[in-house]
Structures are given as C-alpha cells and as structure tokens.
Backbone as a printed PyTorch tensor [residue, N CA C, xyz], in Angstrom:
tensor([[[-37.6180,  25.4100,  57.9440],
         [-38.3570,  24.2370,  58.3740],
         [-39.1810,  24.5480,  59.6100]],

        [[-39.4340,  25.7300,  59.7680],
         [-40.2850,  26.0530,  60.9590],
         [-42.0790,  25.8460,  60.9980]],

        [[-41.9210,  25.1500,  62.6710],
         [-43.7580,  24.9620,  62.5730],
         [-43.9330,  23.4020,  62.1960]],

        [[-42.8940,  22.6430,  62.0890],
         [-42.7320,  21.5060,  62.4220],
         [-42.3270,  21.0390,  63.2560]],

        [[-43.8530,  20.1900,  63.7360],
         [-43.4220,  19.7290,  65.4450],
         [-43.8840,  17.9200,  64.6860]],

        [[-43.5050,  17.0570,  66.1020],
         [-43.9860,  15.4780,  65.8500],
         [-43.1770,  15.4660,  65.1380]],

        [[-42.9100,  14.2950,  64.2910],
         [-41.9470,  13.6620,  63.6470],
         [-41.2940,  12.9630,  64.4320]],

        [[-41.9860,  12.2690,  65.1690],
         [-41.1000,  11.2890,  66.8500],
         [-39.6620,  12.0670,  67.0010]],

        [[-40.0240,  12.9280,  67.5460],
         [-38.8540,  14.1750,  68.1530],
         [-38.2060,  14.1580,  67.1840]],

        [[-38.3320,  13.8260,  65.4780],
         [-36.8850,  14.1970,  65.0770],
         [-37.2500,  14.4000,  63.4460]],

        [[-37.6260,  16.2290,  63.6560],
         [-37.8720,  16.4270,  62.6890],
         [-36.9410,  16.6740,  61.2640]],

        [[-37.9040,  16.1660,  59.7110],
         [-36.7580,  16.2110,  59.1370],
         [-35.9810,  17.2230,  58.4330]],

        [[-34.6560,  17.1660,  57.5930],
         [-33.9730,  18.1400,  57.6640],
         [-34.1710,  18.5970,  56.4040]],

        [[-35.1270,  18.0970,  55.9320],
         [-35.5320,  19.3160,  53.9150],
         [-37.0320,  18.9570,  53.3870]],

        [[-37.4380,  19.0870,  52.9570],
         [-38.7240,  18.8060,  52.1660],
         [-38.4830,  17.6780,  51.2560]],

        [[-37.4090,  17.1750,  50.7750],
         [-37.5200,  16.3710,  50.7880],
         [-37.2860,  14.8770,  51.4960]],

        [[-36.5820,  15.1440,  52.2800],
         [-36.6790,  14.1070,  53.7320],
         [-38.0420,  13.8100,  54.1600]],

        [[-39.0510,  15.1520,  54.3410],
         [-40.1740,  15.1490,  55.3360],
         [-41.3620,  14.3100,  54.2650]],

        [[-40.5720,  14.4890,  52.7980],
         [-42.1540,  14.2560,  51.5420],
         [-41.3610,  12.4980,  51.6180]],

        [[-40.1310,  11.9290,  51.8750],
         [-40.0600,  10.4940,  51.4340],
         [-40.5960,  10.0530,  53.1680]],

        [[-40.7210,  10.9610,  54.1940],
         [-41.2650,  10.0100,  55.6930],
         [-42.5530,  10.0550,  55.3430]],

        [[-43.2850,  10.7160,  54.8570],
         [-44.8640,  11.0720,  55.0400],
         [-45.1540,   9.7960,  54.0060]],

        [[-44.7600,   9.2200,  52.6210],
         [-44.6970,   8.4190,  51.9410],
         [-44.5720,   7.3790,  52.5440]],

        [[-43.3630,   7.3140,  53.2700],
         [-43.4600,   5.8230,  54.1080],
         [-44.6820,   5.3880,  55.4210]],

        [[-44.9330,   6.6190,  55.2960],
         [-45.9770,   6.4160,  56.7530],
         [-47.1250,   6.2140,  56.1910]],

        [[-47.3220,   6.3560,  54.8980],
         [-48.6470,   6.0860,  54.1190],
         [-48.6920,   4.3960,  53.6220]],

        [[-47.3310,   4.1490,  53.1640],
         [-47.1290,   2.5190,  52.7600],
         [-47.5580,   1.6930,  53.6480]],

        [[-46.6440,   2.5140,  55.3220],
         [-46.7410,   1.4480,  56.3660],
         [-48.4340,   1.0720,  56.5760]],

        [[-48.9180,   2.1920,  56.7410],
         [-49.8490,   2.0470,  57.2400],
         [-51.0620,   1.2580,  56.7710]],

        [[-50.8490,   1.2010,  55.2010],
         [-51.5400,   0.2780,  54.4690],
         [-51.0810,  -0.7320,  54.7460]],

        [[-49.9220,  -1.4920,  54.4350],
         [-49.4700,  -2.0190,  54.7900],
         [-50.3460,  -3.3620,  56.1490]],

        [[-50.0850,  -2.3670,  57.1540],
         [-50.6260,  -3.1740,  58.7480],
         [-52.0420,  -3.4310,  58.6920]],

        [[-52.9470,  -2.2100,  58.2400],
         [-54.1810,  -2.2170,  58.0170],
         [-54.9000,  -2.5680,  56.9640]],

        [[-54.2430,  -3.0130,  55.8250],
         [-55.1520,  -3.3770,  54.4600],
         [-55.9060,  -2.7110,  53.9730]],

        [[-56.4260,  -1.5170,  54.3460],
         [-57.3130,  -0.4680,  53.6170],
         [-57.2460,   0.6900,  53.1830]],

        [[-58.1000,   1.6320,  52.9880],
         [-57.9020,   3.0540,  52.2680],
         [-57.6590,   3.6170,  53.5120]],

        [[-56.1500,   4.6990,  53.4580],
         [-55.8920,   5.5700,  55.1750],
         [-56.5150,   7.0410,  54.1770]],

        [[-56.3410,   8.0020,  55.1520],
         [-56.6700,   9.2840,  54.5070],
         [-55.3340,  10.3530,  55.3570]],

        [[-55.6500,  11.2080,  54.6760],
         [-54.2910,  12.6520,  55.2600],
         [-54.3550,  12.3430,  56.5300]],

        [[-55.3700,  12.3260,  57.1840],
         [-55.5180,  12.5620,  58.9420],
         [-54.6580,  11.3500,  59.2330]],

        [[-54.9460,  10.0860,  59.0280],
         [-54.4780,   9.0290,  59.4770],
         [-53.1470,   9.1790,  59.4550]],

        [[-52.2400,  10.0170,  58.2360],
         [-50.8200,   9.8180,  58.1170],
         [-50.2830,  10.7580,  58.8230]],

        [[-51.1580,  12.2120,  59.1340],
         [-50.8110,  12.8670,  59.6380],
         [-50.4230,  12.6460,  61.5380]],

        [[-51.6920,  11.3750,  61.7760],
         [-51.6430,  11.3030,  63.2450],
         [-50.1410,  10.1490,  63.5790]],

        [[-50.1310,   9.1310,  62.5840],
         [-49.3120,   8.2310,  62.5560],
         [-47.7870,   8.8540,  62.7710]],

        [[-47.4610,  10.4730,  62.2150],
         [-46.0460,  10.9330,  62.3930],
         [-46.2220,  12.1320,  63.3730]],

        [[-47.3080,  11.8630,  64.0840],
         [-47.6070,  12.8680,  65.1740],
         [-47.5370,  14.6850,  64.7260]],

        [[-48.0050,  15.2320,  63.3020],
         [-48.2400,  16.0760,  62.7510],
         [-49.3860,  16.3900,  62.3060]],

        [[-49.6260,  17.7740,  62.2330],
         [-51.3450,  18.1490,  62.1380],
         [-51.2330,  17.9200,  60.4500]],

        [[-53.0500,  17.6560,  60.1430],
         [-52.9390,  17.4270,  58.2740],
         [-52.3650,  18.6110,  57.7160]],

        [[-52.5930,  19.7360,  57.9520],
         [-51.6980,  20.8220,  57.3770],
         [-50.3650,  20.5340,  56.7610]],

        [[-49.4920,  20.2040,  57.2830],
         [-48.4380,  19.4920,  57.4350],
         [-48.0940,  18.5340,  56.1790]],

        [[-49.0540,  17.6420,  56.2820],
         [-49.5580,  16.8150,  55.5990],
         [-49.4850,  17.0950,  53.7460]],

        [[-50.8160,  18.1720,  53.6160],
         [-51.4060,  18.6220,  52.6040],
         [-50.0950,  19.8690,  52.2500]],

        [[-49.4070,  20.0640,  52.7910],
         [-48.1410,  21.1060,  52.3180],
         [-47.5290,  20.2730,  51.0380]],

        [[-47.0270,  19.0340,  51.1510],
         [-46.5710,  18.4110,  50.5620],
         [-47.3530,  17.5210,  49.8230]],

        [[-48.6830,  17.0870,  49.7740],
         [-49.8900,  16.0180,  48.8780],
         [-50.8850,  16.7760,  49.1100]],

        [[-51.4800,  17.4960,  48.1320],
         [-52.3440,  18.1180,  48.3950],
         [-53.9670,  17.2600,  48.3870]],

        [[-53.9040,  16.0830,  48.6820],
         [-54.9770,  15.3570,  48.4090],
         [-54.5250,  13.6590,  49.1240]],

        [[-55.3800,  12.9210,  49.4410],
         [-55.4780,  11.5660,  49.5650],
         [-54.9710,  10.5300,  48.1810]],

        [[-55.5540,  11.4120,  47.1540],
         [-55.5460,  10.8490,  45.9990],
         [-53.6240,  10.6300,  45.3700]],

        [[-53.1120,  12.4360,  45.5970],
         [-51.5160,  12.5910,  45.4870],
         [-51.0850,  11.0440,  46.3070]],

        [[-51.5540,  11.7810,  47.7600],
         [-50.6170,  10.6480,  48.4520],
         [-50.5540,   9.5830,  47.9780]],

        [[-51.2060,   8.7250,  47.5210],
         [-51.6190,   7.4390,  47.3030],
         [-50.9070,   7.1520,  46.0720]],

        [[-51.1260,   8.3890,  45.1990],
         [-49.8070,   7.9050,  44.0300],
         [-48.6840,   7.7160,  44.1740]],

        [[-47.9860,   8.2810,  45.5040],
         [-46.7430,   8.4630,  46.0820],
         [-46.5320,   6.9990,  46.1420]],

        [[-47.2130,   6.7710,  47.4630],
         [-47.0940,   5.2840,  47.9560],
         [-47.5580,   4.2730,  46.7020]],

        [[-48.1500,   4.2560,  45.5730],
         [-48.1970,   3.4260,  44.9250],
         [-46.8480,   3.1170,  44.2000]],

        [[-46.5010,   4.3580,  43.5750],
         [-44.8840,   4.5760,  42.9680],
         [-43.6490,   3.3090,  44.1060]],

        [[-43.9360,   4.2730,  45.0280],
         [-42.7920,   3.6130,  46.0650],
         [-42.8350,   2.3680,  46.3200]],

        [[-44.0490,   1.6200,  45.6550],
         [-44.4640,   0.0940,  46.1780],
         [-44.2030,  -1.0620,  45.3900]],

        [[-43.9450,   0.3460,  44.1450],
         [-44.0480,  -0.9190,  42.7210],
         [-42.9010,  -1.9000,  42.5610]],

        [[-41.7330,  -1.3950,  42.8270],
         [-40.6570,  -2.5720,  42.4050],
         [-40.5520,  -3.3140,  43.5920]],

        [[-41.0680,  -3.1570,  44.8570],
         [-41.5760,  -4.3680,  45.5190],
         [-42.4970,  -5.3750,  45.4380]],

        [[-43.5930,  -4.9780,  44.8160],
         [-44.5350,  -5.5870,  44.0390],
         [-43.7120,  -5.9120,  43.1100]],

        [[-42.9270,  -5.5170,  41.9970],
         [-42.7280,  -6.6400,  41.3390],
         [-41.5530,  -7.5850,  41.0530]],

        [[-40.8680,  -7.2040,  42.3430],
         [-40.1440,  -8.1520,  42.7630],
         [-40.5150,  -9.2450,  43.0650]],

        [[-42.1940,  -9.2280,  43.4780],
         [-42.4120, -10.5320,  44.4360],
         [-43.5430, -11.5040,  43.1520]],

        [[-43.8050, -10.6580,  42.4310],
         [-44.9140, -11.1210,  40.7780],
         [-43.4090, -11.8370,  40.2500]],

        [[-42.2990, -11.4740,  40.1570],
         [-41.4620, -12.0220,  39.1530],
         [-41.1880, -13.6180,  40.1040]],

        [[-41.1470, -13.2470,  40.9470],
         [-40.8940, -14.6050,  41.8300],
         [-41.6050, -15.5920,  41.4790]],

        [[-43.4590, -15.3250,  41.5350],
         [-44.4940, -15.7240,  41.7330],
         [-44.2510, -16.4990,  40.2990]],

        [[-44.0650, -15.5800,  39.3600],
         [-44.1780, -16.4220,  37.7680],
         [-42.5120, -16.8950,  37.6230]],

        [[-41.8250, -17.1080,  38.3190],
         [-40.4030, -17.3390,  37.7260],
         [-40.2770, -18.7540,  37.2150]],

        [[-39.6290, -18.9100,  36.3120],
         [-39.9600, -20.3200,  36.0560],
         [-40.9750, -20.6490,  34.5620]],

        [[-41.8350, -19.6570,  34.3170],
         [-42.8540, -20.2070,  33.5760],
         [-42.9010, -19.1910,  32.1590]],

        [[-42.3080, -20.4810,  31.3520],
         [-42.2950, -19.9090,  30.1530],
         [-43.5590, -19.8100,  28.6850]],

        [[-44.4220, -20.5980,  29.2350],
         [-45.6020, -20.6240,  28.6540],
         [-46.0750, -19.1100,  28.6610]],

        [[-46.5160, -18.2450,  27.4820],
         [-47.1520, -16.3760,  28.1890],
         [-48.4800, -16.9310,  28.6800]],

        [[-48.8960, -17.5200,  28.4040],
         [-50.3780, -18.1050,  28.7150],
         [-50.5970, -18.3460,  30.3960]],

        [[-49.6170, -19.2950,  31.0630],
         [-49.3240, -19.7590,  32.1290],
         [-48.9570, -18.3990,  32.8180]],

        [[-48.2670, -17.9830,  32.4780],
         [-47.0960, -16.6790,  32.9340],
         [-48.5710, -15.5470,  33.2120]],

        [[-48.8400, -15.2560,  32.0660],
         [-49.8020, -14.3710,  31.9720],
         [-51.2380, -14.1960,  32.7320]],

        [[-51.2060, -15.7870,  33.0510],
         [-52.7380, -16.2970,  33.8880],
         [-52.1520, -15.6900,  35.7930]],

        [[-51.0260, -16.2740,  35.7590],
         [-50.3950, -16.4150,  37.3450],
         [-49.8620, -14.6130,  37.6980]],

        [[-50.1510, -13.8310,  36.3340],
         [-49.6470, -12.5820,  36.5630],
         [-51.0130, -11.6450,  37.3110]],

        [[-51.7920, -11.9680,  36.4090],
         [-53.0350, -11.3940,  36.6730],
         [-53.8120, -11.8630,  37.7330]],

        [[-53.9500, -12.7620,  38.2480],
         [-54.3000, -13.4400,  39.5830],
         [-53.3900, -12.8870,  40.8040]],

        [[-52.4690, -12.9880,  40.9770],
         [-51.2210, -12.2510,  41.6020],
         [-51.4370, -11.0410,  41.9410]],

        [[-51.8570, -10.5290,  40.3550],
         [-51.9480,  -8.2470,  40.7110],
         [-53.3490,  -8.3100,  41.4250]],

        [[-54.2870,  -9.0700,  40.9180],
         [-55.4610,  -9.0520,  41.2570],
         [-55.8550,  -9.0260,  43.1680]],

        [[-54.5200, -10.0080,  43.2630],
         [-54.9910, -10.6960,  45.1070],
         [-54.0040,  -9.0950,  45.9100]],

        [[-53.3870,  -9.1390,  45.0210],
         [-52.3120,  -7.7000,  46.1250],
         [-52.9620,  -6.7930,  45.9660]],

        [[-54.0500,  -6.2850,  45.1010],
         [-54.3750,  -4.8810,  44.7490],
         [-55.8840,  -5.4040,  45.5950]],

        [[-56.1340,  -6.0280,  45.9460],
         [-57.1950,  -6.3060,  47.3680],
         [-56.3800,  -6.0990,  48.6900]],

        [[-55.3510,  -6.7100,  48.5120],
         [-54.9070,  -6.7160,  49.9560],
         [-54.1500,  -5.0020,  50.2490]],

        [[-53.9070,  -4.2940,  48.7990],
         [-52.7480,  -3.2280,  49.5170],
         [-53.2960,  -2.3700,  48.4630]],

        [[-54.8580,  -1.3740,  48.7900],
         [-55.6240,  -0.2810,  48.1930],
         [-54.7200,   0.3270,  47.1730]],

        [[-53.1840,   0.6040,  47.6530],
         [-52.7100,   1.4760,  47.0380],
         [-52.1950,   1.3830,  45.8120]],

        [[-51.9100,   0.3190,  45.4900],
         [-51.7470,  -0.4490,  44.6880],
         [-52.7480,  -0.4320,  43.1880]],

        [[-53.8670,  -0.3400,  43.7720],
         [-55.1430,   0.2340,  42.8250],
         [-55.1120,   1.5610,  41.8360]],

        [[-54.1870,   1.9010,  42.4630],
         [-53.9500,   3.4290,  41.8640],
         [-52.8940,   3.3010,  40.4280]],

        [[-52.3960,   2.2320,  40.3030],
         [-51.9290,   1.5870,  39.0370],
         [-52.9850,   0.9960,  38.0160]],

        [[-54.0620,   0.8410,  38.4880],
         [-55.0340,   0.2700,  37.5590],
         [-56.0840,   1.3110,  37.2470]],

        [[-56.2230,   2.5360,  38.0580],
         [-57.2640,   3.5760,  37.9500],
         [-56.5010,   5.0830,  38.5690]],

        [[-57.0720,   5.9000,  38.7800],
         [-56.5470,   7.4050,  39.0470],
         [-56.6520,   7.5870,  40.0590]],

        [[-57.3900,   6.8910,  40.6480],
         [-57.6030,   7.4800,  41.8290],
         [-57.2100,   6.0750,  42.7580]],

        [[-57.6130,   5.8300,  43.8260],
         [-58.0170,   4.6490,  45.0580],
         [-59.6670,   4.7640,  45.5030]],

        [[-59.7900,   6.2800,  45.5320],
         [-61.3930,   6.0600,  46.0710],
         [-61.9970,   6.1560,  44.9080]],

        [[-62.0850,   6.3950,  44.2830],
         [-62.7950,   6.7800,  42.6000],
         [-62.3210,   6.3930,  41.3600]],

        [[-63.1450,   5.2130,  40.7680],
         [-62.7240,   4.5910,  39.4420],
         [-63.0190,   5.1400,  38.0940]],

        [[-61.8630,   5.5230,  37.8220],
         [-62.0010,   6.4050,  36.2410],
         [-61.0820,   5.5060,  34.8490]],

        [[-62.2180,   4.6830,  34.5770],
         [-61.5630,   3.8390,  33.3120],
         [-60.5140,   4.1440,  32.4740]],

        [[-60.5570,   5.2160,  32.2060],
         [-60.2120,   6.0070,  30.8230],
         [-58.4670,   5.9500,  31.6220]],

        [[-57.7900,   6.1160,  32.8120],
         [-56.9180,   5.9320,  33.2770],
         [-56.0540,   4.6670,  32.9550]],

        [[-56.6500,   4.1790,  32.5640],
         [-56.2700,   2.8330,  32.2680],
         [-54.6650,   2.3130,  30.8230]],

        [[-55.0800,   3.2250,  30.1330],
         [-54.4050,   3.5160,  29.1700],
         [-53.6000,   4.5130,  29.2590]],

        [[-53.5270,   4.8800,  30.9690],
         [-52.0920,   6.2210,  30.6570],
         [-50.6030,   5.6410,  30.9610]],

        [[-49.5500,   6.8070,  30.9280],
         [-47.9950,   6.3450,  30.4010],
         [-48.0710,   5.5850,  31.7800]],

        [[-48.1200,   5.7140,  32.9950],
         [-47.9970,   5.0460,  34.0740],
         [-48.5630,   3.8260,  34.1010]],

        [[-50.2800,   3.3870,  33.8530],
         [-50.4660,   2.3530,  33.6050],
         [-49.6980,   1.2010,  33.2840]],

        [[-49.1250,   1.6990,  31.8180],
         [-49.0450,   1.1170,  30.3140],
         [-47.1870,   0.9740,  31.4420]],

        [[-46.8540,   2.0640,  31.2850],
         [-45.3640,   0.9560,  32.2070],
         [-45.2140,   0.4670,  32.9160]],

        [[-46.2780,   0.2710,  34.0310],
         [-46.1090,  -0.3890,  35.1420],
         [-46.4140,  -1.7500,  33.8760]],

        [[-47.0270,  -2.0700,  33.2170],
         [-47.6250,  -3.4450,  32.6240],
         [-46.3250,  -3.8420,  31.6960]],

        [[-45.7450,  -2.9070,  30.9170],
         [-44.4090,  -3.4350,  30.3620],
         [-43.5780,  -3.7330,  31.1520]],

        [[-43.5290,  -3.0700,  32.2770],
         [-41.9520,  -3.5170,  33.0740],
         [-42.5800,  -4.8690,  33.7160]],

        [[-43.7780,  -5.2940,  34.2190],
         [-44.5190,  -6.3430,  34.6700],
         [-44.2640,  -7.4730,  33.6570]],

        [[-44.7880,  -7.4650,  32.4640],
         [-44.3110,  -8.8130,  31.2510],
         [-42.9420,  -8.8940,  31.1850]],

        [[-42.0850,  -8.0660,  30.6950],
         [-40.8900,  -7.9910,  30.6510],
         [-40.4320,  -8.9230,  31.8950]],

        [[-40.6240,  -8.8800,  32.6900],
         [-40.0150,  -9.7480,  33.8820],
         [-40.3530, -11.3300,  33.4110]],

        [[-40.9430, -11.5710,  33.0590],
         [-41.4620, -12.4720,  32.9320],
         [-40.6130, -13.6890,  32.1540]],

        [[-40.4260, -14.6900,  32.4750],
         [-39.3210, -16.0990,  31.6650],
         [-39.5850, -16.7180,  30.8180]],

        [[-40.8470, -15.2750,  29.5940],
         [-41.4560, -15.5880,  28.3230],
         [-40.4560, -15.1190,  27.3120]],

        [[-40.0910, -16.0390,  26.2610],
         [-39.8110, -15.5290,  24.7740],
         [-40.8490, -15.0350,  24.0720]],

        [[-41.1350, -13.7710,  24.4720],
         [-41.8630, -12.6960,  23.3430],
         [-41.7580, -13.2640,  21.9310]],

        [[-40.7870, -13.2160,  21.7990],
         [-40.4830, -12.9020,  20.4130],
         [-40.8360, -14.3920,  19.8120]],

        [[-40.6520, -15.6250,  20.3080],
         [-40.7340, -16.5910,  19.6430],
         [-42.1930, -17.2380,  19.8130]],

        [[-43.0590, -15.9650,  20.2920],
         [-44.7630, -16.3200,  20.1570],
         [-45.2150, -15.1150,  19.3780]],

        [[-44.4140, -14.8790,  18.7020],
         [-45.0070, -13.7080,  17.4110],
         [-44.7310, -11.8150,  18.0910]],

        [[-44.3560, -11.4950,  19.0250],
         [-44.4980, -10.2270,  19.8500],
         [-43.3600,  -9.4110,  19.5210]],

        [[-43.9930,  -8.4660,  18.6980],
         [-42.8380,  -7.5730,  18.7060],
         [-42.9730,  -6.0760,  19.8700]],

        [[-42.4830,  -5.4870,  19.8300],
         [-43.0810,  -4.1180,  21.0700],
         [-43.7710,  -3.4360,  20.8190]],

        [[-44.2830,  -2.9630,  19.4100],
         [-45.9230,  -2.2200,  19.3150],
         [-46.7990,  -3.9900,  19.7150]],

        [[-46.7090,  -5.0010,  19.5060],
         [-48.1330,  -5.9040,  19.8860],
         [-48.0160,  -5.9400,  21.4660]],

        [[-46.6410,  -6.1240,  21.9970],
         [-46.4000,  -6.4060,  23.9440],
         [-47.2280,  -4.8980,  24.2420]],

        [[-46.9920,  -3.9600,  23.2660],
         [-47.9030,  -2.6380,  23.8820],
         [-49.4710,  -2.8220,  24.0500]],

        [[-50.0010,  -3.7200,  22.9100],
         [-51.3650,  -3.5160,  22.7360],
         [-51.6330,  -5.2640,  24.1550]],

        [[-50.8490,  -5.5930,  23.8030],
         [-50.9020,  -7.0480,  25.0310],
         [-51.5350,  -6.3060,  26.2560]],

        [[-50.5150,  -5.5610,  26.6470],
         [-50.5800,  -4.7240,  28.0850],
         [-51.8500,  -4.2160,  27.9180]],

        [[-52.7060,  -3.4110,  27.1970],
         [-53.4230,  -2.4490,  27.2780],
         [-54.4100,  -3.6020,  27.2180]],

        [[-54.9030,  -4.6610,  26.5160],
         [-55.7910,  -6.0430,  26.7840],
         [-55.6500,  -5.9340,  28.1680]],

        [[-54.6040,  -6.3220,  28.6450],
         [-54.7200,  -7.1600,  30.4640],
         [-55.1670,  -6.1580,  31.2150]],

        [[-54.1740,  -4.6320,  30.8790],
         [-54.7050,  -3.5260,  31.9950],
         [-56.6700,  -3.6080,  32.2940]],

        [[-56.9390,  -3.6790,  30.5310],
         [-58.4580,  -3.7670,  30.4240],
         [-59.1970,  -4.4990,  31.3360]],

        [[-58.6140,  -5.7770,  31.1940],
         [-58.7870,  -7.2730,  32.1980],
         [-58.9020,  -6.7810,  33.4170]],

        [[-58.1990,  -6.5690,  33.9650],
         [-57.7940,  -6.6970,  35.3280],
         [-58.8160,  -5.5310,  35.9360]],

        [[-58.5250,  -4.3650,  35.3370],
         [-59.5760,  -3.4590,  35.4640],
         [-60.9430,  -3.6870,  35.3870]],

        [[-61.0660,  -4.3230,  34.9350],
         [-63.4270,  -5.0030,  35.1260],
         [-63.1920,  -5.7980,  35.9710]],

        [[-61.9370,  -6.8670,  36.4940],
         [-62.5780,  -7.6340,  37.9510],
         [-62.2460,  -6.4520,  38.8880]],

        [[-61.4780,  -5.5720,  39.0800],
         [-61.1770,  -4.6990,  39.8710],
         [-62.3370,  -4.0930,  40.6870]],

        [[-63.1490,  -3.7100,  39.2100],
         [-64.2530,  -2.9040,  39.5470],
         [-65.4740,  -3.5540,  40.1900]],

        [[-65.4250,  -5.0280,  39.1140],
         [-66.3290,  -5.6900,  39.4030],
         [-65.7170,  -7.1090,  39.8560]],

        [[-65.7490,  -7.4090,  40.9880],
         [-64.6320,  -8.7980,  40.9180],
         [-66.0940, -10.0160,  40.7350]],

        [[-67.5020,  -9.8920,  40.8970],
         [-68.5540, -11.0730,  40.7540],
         [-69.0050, -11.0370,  42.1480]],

        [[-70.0140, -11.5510,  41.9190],
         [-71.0270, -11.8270,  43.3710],
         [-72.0150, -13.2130,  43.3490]],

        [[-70.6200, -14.2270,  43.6150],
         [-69.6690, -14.0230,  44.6340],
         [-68.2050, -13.9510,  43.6820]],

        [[-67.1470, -13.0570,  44.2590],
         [-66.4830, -13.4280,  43.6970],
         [-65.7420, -14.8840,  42.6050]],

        [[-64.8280, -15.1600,  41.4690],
         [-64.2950, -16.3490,  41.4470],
         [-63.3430, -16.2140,  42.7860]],

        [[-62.9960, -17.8240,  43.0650],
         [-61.8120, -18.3160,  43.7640],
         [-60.2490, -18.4780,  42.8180]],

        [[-59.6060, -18.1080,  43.4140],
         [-58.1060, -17.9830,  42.4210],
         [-58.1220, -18.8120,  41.0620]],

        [[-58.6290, -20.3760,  42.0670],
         [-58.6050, -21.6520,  40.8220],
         [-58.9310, -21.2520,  39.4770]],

        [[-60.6980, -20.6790,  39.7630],
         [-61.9480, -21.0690,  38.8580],
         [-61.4720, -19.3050,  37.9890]],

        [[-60.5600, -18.3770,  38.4570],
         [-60.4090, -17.3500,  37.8910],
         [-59.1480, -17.9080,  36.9030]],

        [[-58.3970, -18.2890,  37.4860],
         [-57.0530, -19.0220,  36.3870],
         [-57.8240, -19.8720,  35.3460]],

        [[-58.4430, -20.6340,  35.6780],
         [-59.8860, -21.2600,  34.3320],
         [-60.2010, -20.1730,  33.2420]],

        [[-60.7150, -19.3630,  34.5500],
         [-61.7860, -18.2710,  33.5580],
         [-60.6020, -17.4340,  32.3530]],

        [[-59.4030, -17.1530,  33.1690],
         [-58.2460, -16.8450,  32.1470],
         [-57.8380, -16.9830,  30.9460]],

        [[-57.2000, -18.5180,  31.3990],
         [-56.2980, -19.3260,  30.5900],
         [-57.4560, -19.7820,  29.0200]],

        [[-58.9790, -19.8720,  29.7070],
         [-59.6510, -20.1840,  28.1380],
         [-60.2370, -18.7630,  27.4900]],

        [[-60.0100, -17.7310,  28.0680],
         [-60.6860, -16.6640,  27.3510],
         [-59.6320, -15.7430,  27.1330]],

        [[-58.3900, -15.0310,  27.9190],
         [-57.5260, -14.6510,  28.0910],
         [-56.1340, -14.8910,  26.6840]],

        [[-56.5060, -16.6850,  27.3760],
         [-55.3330, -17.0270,  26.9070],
         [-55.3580, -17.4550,  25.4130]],

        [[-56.3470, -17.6110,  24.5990],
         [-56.7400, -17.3410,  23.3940],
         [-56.6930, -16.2810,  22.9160]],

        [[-56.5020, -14.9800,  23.5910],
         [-56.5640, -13.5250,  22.4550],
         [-54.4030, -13.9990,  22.8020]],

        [[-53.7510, -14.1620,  23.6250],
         [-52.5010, -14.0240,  23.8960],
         [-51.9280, -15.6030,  22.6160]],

        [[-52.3560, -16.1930,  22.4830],
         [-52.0980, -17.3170,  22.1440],
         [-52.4620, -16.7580,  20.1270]],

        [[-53.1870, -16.0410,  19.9930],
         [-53.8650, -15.8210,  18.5630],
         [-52.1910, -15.1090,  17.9110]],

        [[-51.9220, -13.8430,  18.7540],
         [-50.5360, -13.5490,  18.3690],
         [-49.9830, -14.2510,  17.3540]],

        [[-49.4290, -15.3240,  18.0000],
         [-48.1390, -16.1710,  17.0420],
         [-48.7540, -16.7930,  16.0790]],

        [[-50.5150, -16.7420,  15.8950],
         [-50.9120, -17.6820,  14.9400],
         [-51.0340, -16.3560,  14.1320]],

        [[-50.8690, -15.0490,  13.8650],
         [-51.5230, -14.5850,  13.1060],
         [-49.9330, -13.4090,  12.6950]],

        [[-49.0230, -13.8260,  13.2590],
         [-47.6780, -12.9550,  12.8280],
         [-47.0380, -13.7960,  11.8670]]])
C-alpha cells in the first residue's frame, strides 16, 4: 500500500477499502453539489493526487458507474415509497417515471442507469443487462398485480425496455421549456398509459 498519502491521516488497509472510500467520496460529493464531479474533484475531496484516483477507475465515466451501482437501492428504496400504495400500473407507472426523471436531474450519477456514460449520451445503452435490471427490480417493487393486467415476464421485459425508451428522450431532451411534474404525469398517463393499459386488453 505504499505512496499513499491523504486519506484524512488514515490510509486504507487493501484496495479494496481504498476502491469502496473513493466511491463514497464520489456519491458524497454529488450528493452536496448536484452535478457532474470529475477524478480531480474526488481525488482533492480525500486529499490524494488523481493518480491515486485513476489506479483504481480508470476514467470519470468507471467512477460514475461505481457511484451509480452504490446509489441504486437507495434510490429505490425511496421510488418504492414514492409509489407505495398504488395499485393502478398506470398510476404506479406515471409516479415512477416522474420520480426517476426528478432524481436523475438532481443526482448526474444516476444518469448512468439510463445511458453509458454521464457526460456522453449513447442510446443504444439503453437496452443493456444493467439498464433492463435496474427497470425490473424498479416495477417489481411496485403494489401492481402484474399478472392480473395481462403481464407475464417476457411482456414486464418488453414493459421495461418501452419506459427505459421513455425516460431516455426526456433525459436527453426534457422540452424548451421543460413540462412541470403535473402537465408531464398528463403527458404520461394519456400516451404512456395506453401502450401499459393495451397489455391486458390484448392477453
């Protein structure tokens, strides 16, 4: 572990100790600040040069997957809250996507579940295994009977890959001027909630 200095006098004792602090110092920091940090920033935040840094994430982009990983079942601890209660998928489904939509503004890193990167939007990401589970374990929470609106787990698969789609064009493009939460739950529930609603009419 030599050549590690900073770490507020107390450096850590394996690589993997030093790769889950550098992770947390990337969360925090989004976190306080709401925006995109870079290596330098995490590096100055644990009082270590980026070297240091880039030993363990060789990129802004790594890091950011780190901290997105580490963020998720807090995120959706607080989405299951948000929809608890609502057994309508329509309702459920409107208050889900509004929800990912307002946190993945407020916490960059978070973005990295909907695209590959944080600084750079690559669609085609959209449809990978990470995506696609962060969006199953996301419905699944949810206080919907799947099953008694037509859903078996190949359609909840193709469900997910619809919303990822969704969510991904306001992401990119949220409008100018943006909608307001309201007039976006509108824009949802009648365009949205008709491909989710067709399901049970057509199983």
């Amino acid at each position: 572990m030599a050549g590690r200095r900073g770490w507020g006098g107390s450096p850590p004792s394996s690589d993997e100790e030093a790769s889950r602090r550098i992770v947390a110092a990337a969360v925090d920091l989004i976190g306080r600040t709401g925006s995109e940090i870079s290596i330098a920033d995490v590096a100055e935040s644990l009082g270590v040069i980026r070297q240091t840094v880039y030993r363990y994430f060789p990129s802004a982009d790594a890091l950011m997957q780190a901290a997105a990983i580490a963020s998720v079942d807090g995120f959706l601890d607080r989405l299951t809250q948000q929809v608890s209660g609502i057994e309508n998928p329509v309702e459920a489904m409107t208050e889900g996507v509004v929800y990912t939509l307002t946190e993945v503004r407020r916490t960059p890193h978070l973005g990295i579940l909907l695209s590959s990167t944080y600084s750079n939007v690559h669609p085609e990401s959209l449809t990978s295994e990470e995506a696609q589970t962060f969006g199953m374990t996301m419905i699944r929470r949810f206080d919907v009977d799947w099953e008694q609106f037509g859903y078996d787990d190949a359609s909840l698969y193709e469900l997910v890959e619809y919303v990822l789609r969704t969510m991904q064009s306001f992401f990119v493009s949220p409008g100018n001027p943006p909608r307001s939460e309201d007039d976006l739950r509108r824009y949802l529930r009648r365009w949205m909630g008709t491909a989710i609603i067709a399901q049970a009419e057509n199983s």
